[in-house]
PyMOL Python script that loads the backbone (N, CA, C, O; Angstrom):
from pymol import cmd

cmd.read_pdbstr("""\
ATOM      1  N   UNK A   1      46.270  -4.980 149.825  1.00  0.00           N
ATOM      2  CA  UNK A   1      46.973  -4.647 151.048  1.00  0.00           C
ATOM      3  C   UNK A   1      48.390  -5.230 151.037  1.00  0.00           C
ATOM      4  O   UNK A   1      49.308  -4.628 151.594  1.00  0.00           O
ATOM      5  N   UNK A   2      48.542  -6.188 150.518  1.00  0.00           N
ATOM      6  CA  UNK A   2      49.511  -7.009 150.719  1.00  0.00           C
ATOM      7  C   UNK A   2      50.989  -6.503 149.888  1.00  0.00           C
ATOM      8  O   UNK A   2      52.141  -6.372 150.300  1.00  0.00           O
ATOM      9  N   UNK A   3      50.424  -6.315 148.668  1.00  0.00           N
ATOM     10  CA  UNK A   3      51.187  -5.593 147.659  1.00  0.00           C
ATOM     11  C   UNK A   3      51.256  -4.142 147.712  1.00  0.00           C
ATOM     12  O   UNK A   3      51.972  -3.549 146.905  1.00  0.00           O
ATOM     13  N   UNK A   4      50.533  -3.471 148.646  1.00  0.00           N
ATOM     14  CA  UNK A   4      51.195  -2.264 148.964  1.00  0.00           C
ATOM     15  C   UNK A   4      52.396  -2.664 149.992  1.00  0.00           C
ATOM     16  O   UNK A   4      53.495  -2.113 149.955  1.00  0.00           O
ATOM     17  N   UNK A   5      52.095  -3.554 150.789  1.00  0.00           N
ATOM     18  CA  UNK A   5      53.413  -3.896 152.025  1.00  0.00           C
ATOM     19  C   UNK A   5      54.383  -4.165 151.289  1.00  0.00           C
ATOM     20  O   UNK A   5      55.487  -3.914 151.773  1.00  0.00           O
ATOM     21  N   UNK A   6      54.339  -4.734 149.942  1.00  0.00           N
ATOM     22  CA  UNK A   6      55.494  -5.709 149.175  1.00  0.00           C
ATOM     23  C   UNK A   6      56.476  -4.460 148.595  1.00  0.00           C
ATOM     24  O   UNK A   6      57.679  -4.252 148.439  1.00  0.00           O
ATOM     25  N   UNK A   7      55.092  -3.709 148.358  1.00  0.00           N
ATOM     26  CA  UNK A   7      56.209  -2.116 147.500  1.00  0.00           C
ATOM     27  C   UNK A   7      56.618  -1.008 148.823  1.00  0.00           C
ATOM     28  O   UNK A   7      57.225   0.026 148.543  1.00  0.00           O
ATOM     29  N   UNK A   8      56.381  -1.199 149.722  1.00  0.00           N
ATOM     30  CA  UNK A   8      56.445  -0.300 150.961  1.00  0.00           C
ATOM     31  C   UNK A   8      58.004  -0.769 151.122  1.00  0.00           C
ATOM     32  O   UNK A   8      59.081  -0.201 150.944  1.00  0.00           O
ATOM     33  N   UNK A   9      57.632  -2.004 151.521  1.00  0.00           N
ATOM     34  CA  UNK A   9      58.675  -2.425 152.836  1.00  0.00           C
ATOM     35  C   UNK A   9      59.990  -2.568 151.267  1.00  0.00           C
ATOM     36  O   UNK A   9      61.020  -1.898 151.190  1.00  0.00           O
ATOM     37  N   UNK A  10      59.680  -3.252 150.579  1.00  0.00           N
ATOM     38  CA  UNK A  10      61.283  -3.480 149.528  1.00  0.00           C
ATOM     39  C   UNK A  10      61.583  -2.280 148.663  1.00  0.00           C
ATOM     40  O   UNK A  10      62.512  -2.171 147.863  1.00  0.00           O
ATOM     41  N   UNK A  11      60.579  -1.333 148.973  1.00  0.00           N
ATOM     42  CA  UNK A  11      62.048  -0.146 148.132  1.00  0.00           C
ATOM     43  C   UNK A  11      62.145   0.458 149.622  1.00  0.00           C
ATOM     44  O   UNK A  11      62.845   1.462 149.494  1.00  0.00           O
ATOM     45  N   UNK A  12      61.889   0.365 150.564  1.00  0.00           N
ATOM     46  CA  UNK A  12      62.394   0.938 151.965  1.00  0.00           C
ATOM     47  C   UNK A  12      64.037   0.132 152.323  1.00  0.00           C
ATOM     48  O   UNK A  12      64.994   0.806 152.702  1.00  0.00           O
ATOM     49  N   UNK A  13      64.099  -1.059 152.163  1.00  0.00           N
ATOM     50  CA  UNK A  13      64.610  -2.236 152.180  1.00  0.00           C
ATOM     51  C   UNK A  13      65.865  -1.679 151.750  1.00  0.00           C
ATOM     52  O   UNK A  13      66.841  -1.311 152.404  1.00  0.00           O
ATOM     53  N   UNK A  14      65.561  -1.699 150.116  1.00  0.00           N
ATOM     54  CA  UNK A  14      66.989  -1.442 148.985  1.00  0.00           C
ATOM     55  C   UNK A  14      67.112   0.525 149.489  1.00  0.00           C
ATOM     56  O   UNK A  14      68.298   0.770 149.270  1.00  0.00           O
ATOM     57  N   UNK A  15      66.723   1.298 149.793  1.00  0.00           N
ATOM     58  CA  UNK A  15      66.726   2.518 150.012  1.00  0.00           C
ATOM     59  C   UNK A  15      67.962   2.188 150.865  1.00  0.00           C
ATOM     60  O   UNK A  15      69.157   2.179 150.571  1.00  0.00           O
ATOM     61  N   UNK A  16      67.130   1.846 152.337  1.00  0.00           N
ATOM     62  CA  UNK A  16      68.000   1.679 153.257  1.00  0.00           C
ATOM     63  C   UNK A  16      69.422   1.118 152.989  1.00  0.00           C
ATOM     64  O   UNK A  16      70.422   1.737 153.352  1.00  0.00           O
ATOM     65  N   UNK A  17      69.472   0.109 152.442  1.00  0.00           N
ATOM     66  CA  UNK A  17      70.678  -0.409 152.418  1.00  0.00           C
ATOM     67  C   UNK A  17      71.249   0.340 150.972  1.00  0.00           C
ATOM     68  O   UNK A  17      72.169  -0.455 150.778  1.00  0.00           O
ATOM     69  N   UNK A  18      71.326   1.057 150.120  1.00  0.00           N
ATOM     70  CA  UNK A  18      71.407   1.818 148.937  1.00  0.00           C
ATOM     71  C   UNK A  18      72.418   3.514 149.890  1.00  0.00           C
ATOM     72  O   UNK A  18      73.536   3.943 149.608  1.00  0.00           O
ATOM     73  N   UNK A  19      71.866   3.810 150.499  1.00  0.00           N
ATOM     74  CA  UNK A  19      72.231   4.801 151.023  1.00  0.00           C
ATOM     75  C   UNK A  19      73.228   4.897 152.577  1.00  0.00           C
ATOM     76  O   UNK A  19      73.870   5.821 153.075  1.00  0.00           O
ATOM     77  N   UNK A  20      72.935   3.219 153.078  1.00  0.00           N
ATOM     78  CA  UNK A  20      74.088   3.081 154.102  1.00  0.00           C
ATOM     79  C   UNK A  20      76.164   2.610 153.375  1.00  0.00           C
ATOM     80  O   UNK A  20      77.318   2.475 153.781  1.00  0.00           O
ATOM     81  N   UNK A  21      75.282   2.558 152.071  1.00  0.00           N
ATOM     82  CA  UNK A  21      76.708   2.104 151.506  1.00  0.00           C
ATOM     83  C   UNK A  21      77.179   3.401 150.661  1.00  0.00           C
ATOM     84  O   UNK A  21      78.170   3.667 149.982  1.00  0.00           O
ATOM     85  N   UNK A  22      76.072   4.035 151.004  1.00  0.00           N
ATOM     86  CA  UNK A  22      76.397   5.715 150.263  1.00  0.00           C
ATOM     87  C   UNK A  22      76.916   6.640 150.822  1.00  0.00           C
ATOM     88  O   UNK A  22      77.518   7.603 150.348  1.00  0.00           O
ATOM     89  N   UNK A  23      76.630   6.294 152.145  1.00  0.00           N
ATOM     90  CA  UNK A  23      77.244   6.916 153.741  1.00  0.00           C
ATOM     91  C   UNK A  23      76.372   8.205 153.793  1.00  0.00           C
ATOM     92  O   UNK A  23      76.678   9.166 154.498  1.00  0.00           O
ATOM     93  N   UNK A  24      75.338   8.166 153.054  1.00  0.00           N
ATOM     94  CA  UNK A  24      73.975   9.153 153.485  1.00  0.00           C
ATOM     95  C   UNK A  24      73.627   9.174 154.728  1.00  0.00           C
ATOM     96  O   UNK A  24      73.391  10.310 155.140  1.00  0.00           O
ATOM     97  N   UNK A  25      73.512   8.367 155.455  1.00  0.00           N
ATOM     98  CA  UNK A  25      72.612   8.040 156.635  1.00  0.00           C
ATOM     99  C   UNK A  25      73.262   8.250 157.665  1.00  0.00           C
ATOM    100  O   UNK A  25      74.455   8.088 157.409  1.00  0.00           O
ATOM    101  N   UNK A  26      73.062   8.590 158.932  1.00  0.00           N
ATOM    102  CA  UNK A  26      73.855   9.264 159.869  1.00  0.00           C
ATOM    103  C   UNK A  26      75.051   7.673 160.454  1.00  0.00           C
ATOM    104  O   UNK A  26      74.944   6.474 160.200  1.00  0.00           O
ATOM    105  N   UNK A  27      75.843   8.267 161.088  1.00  0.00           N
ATOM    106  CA  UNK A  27      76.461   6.847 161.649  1.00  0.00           C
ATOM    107  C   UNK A  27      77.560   6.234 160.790  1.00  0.00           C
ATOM    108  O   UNK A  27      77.788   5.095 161.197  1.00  0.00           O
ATOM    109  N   UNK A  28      78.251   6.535 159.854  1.00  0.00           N
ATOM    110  CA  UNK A  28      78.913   6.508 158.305  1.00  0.00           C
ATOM    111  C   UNK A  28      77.884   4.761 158.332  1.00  0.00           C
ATOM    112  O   UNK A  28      76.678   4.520 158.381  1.00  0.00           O
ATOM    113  N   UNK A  29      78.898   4.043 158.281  1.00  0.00           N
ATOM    114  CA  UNK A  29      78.590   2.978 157.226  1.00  0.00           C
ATOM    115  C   UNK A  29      78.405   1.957 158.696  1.00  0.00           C
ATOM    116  O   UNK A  29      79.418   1.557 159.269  1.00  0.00           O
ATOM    117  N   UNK A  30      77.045   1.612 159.198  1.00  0.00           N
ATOM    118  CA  UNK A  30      76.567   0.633 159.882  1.00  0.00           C
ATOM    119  C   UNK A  30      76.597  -0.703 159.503  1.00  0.00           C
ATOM    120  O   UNK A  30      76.783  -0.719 158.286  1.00  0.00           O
ATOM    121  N   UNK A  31      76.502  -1.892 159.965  1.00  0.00           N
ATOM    122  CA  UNK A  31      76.042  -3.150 159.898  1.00  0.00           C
ATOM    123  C   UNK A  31      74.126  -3.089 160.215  1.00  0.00           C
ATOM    124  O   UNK A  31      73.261  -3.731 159.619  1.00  0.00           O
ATOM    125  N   UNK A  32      74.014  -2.447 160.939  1.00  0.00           N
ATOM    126  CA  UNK A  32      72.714  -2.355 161.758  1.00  0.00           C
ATOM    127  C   UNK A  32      71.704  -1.682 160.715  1.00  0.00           C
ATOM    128  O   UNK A  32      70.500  -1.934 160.743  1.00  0.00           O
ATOM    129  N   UNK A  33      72.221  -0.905 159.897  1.00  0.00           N
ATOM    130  CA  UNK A  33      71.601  -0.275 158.739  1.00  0.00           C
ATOM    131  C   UNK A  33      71.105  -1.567 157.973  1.00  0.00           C
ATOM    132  O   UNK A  33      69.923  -1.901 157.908  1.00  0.00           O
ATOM    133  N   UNK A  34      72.455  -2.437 157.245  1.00  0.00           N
ATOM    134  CA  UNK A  34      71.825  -3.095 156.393  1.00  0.00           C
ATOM    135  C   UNK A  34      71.637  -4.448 157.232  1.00  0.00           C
ATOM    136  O   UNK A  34      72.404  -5.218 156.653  1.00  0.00           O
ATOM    137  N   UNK A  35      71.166  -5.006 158.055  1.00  0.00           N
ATOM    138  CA  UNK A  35      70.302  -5.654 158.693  1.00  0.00           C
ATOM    139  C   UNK A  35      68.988  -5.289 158.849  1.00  0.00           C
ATOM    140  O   UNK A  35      68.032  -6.033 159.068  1.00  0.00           O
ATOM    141  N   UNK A  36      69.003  -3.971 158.709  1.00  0.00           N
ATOM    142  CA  UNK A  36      67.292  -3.478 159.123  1.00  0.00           C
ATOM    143  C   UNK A  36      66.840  -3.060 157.747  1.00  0.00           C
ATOM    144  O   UNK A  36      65.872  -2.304 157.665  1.00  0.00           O
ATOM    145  N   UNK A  37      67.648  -3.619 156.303  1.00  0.00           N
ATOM    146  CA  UNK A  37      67.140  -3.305 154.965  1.00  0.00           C
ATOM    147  C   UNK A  37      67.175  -4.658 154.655  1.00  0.00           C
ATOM    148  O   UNK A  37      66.848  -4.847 153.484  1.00  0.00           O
ATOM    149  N   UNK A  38      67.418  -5.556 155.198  1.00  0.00           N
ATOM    150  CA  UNK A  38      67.250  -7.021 154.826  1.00  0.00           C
ATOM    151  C   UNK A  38      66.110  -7.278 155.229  1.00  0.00           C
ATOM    152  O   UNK A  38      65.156  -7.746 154.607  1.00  0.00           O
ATOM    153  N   UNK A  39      66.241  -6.828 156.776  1.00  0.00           N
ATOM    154  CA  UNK A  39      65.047  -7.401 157.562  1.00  0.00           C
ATOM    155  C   UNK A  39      63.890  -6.760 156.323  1.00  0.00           C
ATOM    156  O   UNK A  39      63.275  -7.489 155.546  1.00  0.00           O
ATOM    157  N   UNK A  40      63.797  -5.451 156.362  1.00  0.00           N
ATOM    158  CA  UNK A  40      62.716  -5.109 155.432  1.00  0.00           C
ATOM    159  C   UNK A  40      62.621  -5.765 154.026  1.00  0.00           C
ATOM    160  O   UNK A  40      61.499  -6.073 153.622  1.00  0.00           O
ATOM    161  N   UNK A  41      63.592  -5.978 153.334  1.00  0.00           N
ATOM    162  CA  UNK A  41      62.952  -6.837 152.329  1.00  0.00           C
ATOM    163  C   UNK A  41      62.519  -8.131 153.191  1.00  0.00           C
ATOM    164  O   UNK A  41      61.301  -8.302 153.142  1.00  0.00           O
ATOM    165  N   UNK A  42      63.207  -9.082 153.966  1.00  0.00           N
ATOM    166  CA  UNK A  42      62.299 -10.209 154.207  1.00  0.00           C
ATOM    167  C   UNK A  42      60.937  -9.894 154.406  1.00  0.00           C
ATOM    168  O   UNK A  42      60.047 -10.668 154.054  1.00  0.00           O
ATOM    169  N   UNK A  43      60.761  -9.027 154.838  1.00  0.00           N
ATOM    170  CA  UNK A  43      59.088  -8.312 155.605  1.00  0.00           C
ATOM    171  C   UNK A  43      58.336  -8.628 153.914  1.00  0.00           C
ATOM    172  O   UNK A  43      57.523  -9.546 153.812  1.00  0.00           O
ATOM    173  N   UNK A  44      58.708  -7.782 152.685  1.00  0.00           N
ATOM    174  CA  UNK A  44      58.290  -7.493 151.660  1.00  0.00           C
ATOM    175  C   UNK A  44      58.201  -8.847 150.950  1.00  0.00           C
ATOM    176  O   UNK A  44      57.199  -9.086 150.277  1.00  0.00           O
ATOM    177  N   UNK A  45      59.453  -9.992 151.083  1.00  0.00           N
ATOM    178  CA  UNK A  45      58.975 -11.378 150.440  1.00  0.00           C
ATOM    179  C   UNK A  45      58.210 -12.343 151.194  1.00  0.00           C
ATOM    180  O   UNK A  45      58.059 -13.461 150.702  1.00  0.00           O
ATOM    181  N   UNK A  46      57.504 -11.965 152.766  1.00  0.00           N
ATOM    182  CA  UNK A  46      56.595 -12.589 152.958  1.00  0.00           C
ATOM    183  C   UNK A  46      55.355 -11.825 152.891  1.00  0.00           C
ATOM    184  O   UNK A  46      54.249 -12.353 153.014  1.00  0.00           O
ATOM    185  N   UNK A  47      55.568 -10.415 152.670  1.00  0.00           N
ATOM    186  CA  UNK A  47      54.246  -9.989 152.109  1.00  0.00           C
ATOM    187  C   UNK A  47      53.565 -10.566 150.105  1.00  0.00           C
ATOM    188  O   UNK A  47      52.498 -10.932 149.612  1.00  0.00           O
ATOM    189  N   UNK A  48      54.824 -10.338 149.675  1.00  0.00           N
ATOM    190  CA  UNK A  48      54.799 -10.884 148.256  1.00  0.00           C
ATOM    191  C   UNK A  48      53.957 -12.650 148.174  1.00  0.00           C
ATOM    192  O   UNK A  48      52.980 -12.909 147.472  1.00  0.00           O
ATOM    193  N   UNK A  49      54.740 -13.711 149.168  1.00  0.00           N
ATOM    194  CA  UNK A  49      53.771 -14.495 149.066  1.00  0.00           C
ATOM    195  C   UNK A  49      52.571 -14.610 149.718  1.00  0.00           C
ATOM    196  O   UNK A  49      51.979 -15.688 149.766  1.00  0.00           O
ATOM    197  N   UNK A  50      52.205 -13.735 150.159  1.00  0.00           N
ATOM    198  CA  UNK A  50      50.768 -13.852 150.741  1.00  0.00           C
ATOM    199  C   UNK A  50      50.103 -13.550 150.062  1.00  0.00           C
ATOM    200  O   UNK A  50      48.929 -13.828 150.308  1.00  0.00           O
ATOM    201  N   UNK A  51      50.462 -12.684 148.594  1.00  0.00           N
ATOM    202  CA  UNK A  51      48.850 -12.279 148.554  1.00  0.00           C
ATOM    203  C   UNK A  51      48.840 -12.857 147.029  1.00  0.00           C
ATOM    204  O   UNK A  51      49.772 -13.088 146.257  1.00  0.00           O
ATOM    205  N   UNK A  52      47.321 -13.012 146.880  1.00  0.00           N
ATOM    206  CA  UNK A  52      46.331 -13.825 146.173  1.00  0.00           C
ATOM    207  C   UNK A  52      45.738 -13.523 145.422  1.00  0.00           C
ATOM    208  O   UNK A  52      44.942 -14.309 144.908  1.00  0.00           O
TER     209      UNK A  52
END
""", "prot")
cmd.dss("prot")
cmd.show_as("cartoon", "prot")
cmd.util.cbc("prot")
cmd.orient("prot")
C-alpha cells in the first residue's frame, strides 16, 4: 500500500511541477502549482518511510 502511495503521489509530484515550468497547465507559470508538487512529493517521502 504504501509503495503504491510512494509511486502515486512522486511522479504526480515531479509531473506537476515538470509541466508548471512547461506552462502546460492552465494559469501560465504558478507558485501554487509547484507547492502542491512539493507538497506531493513530501506526501510520497513519508509514504516511502513507512513502509516495511
Amino acid at each position: 500500500m504504501y509503495l503504491v502511495l510512494f509511486v502515486l503521489l512522486g511522479t504526480c509530484g515531479a509531473l506537476m511541477i515538470i509541466l508548471n515550468f512547461l506552462l502546460v497547465l492552465p494559469g501560465s507559470q504558478s507558485g501554487w502549482y509547484t507547492i502542491g508538487g512539493l507538497a506531493l512529493l513530501a506526501g510520497a517521502f513519508y509514504a516511502a518511510t513507512q513502509y516495511r
